[in-house]
C-alpha positions as CSV (number, residue, x, y, z in Angstrom):
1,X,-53.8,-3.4,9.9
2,X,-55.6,-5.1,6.7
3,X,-55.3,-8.4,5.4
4,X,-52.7,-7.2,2.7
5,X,-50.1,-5.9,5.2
6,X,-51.0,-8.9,7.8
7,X,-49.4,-10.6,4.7
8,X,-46.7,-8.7,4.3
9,X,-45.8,-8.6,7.5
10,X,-45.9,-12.3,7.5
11,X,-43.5,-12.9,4.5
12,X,-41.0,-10.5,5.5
13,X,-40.8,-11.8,9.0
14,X,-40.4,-15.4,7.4
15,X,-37.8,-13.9,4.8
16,X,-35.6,-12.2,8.0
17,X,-36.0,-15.8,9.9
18,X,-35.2,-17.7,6.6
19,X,-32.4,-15.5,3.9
20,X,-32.7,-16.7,1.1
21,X,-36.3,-16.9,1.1
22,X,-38.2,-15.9,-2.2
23,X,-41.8,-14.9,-0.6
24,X,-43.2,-14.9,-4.2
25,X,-43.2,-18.4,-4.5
26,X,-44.7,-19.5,-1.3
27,X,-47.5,-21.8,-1.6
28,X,-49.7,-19.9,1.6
29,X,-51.6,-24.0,1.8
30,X,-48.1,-25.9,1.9
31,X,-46.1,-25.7,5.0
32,X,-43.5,-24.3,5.3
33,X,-41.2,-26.7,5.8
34,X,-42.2,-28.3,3.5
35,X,-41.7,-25.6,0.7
36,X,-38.3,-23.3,2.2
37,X,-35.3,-24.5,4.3
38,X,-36.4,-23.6,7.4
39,X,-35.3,-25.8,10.8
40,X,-36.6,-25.3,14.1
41,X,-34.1,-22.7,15.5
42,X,-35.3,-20.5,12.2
43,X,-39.0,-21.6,13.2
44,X,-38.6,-20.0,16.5
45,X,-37.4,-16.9,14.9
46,X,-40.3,-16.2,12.3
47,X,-42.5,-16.6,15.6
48,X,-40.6,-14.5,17.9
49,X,-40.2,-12.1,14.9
50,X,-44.1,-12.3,13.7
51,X,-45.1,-11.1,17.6
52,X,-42.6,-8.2,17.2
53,X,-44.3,-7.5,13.9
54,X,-47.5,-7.6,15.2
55,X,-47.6,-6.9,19.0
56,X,-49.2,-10.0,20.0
57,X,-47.8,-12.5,22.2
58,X,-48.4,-16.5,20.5
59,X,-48.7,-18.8,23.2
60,X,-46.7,-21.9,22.1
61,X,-49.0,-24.1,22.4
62,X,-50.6,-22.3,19.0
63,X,-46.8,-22.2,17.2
64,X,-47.7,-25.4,15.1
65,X,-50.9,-22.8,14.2
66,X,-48.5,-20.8,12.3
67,X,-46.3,-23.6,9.8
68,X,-48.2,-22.3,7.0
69,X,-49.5,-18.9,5.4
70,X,-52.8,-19.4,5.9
71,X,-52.5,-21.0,9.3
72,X,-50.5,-17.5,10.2
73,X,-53.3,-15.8,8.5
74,X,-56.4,-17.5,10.4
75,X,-54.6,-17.0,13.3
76,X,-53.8,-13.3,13.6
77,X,-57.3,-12.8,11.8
78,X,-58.4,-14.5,15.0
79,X,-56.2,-12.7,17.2
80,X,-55.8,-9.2,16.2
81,X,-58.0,-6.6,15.0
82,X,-57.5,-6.4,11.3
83,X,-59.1,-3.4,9.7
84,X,-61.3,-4.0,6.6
């Protein structure tokens, strides 16, 4: 897996946890929270969804590691092999 599908993967597991998401306007440096009606329960889902996606269990200690784009990039970059 590359960065581009790490991405992809990313936004279409935050679109399935959050409908109505547009993943074209998501700031990947904003929360998102902050940007996309997401509550908890949804939260929970884009995790449980992303290590589905991506075969890698997220301890939840880390889930506050993922409330962004690029905190869900610099993880999984840290935690699974991406290909160059």
């Amino acid at each position: 897996m590359n960065k581009e599908e790490l991405v992809r993967s990313i936004l279409t597991a935050l679109a399935e946890a959050a409908p109505g998401t547009d993943a074209d306007t998501i700031d990947p440096a904003i929360s998102f929270r902050d940007q996309i009606e997401i509550d908890s329960i949804d939260f929970l889902n884009f995790v449980l969804l992303l290590e589905k996606k991506l075969n890698l269990k997220v301890p939840e200690i880390d889930y506050p590691k993922l409330s962004s784009l690029d905190g869900c990039i610099s993880f999984f970059e840290t935690h699974h092999k991406l290909a160059d």
